[in-house]
PLY file of the C-alpha trace (Angstrom):
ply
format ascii 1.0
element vertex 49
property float x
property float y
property float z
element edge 48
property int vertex1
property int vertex2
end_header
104.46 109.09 115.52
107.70 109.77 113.31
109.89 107.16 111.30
112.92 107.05 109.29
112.91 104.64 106.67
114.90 103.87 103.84
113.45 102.36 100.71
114.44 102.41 97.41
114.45 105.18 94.68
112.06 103.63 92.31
110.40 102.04 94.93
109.26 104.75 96.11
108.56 107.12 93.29
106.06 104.59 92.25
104.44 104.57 95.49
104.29 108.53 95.73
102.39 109.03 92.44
100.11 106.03 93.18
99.16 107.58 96.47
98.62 111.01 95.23
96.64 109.64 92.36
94.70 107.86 94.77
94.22 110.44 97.86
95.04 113.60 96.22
98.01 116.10 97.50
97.08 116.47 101.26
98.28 113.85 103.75
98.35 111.10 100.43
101.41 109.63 101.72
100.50 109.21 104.98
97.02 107.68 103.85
98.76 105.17 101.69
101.81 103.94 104.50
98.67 103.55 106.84
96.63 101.13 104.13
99.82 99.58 103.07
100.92 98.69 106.66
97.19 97.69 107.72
96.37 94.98 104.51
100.65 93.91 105.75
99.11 92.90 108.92
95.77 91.90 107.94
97.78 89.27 105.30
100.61 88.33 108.06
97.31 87.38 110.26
95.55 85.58 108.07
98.78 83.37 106.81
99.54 82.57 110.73
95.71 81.33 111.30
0 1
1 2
2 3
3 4
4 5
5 6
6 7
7 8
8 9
9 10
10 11
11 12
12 13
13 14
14 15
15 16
16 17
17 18
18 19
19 20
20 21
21 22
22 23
23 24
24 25
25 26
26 27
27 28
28 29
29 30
30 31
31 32
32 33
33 34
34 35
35 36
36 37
37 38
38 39
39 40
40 41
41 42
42 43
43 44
44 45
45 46
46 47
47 48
């Protein structure tokens, strides 16, 4: 699935080189949205229990 988000600059510069240095090059962006977006929901879970 695609997206278009907007986010800012700094924002996500910050994110970018933390996921690289993290997953390397290949799909490290990807990798990161899909942790980032699954501890979101884990969290919004656990606060609604």
């Amino acid at each position: 699935m695609k997206k278009t988000i907007t986010i800012r600059k700094d924002l996500w510069r910050e994110f970018e080189v933390e996921a690289t240095r993290k997953f390397g090059h290949y799909g490290a962006i990807r990798k990161a949205i899909e942790e980032a977006i699954t501890l979101w929901l884990e969290t919004q879970k656990k606060e609604s229990q």
